[in-house]
N, C-alpha and C positions, 0 to 999 in steps of 0.2 A: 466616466468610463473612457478608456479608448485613449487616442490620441490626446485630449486634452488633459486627461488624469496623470499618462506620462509626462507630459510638457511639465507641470506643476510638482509633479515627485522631484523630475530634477531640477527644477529652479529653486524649491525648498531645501535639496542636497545642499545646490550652492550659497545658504545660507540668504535667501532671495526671499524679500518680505511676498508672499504669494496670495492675492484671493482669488480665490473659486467662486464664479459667477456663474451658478446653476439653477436651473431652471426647476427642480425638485427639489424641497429642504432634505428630506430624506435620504435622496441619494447623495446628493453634496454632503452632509452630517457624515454618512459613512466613508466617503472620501477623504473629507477632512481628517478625520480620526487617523485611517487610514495610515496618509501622508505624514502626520506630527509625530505619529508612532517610529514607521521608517526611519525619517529623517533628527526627531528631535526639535525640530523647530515649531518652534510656539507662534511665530510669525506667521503661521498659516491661518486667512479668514476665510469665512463663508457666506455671500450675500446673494439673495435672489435677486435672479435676472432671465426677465420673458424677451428675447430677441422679441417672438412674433407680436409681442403690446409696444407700442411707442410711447406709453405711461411709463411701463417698467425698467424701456430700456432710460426713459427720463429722471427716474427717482435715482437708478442705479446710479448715473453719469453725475445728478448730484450729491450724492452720498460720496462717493468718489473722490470728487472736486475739494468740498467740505472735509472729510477726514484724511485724505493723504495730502504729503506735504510736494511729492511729486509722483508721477510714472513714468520708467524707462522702458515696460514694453506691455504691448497688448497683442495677447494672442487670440485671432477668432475661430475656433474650430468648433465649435456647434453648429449643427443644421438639422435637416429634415429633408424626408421624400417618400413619397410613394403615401401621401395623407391624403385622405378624400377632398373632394372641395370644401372648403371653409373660410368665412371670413372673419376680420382680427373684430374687437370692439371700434376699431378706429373704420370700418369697414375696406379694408385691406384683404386680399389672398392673403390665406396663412399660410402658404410655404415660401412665396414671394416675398412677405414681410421677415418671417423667423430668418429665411437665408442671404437677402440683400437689402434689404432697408433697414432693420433692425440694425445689421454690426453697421453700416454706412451713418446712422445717425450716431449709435455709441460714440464711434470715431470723430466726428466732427464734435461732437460735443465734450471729446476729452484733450482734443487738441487744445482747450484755452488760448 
């Protein structure tokens, strides 16, 4: 939803192999459809991805690595605020994890 669902409408416009890296299957699935619908383009994927798990953000960054032959851009606009205190499995803050260590590890680890 929001800002990241547009980023992703128009980079599918531009004919831009695009996946959505959402943290609900659910809502990413209706997204997805969504955007293929609009746009037409089939190139659109949908793979879960937990910022606030550094497992998640790990499986994703290899799934990534393994199926694409490259990436030309990463957009981070997911976050959180205003969640009770909680900590991650990794025992992490989870809004500290979901909003800054989470994309900070993605990134290092898509850099190759």
């Amino acid at each position: 939803a929001g800002i990241g669902k547009c980023v992703a409408l128009e980079l599918a416009r531009r004919n831009a192999r695009t996946i959505l890296a959402c943290r609900s299957r659910e809502r990413g699935r209706a997204a997805l459809e969504e955007i293929r619908a609009a746009t037409g383009n089939a190139a659109v994927l949908l793979r879960e991805l937990d910022t606030g798990s550094l497992a998640s953000v790990r499986a994703f960054a290899r799934a990534v690595l393994r199926e694409e032959p490259r990436l030309d851009v990463l957009v981070h606009n997911a976050g959180v605020t205003g969640l009770p205190f909680a900590l991650t499995p990794e025992g992490l803050e989870r809004t500290f994890a979901t909003n800054y260590l989470g994309p900070f590890l993605l990134t290092n680890l898509l850099l190759g």
